[in-house]
N, C-alpha and C positions, 0 to 999 in steps of 0.2 A: 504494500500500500504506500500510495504516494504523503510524503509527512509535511506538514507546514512549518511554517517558520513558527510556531509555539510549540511543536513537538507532538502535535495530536494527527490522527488519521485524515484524511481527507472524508473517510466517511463519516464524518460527526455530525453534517446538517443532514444527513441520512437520518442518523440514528434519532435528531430533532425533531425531523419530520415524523418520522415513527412516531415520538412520544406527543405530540402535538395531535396525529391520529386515536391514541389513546385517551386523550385529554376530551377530545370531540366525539370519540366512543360512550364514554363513561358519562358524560353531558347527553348524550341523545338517549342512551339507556335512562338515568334519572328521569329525564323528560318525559320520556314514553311510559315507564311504567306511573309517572303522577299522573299523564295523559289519562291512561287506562283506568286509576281511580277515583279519578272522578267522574271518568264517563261512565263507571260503575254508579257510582252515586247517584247521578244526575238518570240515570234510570232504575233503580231502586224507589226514588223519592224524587218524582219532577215538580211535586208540587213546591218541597220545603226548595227545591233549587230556583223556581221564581223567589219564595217568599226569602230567601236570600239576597236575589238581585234586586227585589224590591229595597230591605231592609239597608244595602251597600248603597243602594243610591238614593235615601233620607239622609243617610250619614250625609254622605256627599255633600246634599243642601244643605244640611246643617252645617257642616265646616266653611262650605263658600258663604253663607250667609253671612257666618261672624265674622271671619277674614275680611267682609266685603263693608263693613260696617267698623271693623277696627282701619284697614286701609281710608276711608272717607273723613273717620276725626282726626286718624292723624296725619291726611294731605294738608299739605298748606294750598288747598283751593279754595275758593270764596265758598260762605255760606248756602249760597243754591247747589252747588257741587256736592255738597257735604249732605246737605238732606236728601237730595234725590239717590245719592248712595245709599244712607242709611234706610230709609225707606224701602228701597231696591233689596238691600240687605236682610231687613225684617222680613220683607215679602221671601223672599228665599229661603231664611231660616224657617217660619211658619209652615213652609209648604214644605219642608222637606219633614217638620214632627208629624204632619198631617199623613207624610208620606211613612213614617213611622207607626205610627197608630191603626194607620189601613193600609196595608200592602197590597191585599188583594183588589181594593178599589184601585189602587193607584196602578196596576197593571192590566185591570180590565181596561181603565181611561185610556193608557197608553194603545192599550191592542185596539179600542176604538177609534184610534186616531189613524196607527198604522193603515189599518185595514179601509178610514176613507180617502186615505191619499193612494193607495192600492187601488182600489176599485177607480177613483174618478183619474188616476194617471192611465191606469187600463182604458177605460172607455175613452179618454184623449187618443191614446193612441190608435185605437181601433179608427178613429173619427179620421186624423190624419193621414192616416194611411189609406183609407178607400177613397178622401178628398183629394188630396194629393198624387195628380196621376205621374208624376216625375220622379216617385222615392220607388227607391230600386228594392227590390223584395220585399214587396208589398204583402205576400203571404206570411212571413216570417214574423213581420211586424206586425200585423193581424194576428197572428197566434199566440204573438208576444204580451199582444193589450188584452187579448182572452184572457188567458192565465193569468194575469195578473189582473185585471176588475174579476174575474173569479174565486182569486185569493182574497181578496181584500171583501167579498162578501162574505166567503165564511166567516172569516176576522169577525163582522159585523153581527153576524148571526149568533157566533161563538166566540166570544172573545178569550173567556178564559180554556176552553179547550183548546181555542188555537194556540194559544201559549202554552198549553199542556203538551201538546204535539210538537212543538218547537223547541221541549227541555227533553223531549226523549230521541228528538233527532240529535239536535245538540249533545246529548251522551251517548248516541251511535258513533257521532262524529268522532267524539274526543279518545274515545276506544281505538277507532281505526287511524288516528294520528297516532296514535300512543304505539300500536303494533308497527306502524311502518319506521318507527322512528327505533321501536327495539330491533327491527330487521336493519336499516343503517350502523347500530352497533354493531350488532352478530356479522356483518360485512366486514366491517374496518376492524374489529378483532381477526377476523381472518386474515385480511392484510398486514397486520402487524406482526401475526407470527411467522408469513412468507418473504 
């Protein structure tokens, strides 16, 4: 082997590289098996997995609220600055206890809101696209505003079960990240020992 001027191998950013392989191994594995547990979770129990996302995002307003209320007294902006922040502030904090106390209202609200920007972006596009005789795949984009003012009706019809349905996809999903991400391990283990 070819030696450098420090007296080591020439193969040492080899062997770097190896250990950098291991590093990115052992990171994809961690990931993939947390991946896999909570997509276990999140289909075990899709309900507490909204009333979680609910629950993370009260705190949320809660914390922007005060933050948004301590930043407003102690800007040096004029007195109208200062109120419309704090006010801005209060309203944020309020809604996010609000958003604390009823979770499952505050995810039905949300899925009824999803599902009428769904439905009335769907039927735009449907409208568009048989108006419009110049937009090129016009089929595609017709079947695009279907499915989608389709979606946004069930939303409307069911809001909490479409959310229900979308925390047991959501932990299908997070299962089959989590397995591909142990298969990139189980890969670059390989590699590292050839």
């Amino acid at each position: 082997m070819a030696q450098s001027k420090g007296g080591t191998s020439a193969n040492t950013s080899g062997n770097r590289g190896r250990s950098g392989l291991v590093k990115v191994g052992r990171f994809a594995a961690l990931s993939g098996l947390g991946s896999i547990l909570v997509g276990v979770l999140m289909l075990l129990w899709p309900g507490r997995t909204l009333t979680i996302v609910a629950v993370l995002l009260g705190a949320h307003l809660i914390v922007s609220g005060i933050s948004l209320i301590i930043a407003r007294v102690s800007a040096g902006q004029g007195i109208g600055h200062k109120i419309l922040g704090i006010i801005a502030g209060v309203a944020t904090l309020v809604i996010g206890l609000a958003v604390l106390r009823l979770p499952g209202l505050t995810l039905a609200v949300v899925a009824l809101f999803v599902g009428a920007a769904w439905l009335v972006s769907g039927m735009f596009e449907v409208i568009e696209a048989i108006t419009d005789r110049d937009t090129h795949h016009r089929g595609i984009q017709i079947l695009g505003g279907l499915v989608t003012a389709v979606a946004g009706f069930i939303i409307l019809v069911a809001p909490l079960r479409s959310l229900f349905a979308l925390a047991v996809w959501g932990g299908l999903l997070m299962i089959a990240v989590g397995l591909v991400r142990l298969l990139v391990a189980m890969r670059l283990r390989r590699l590292k020992r050839s």
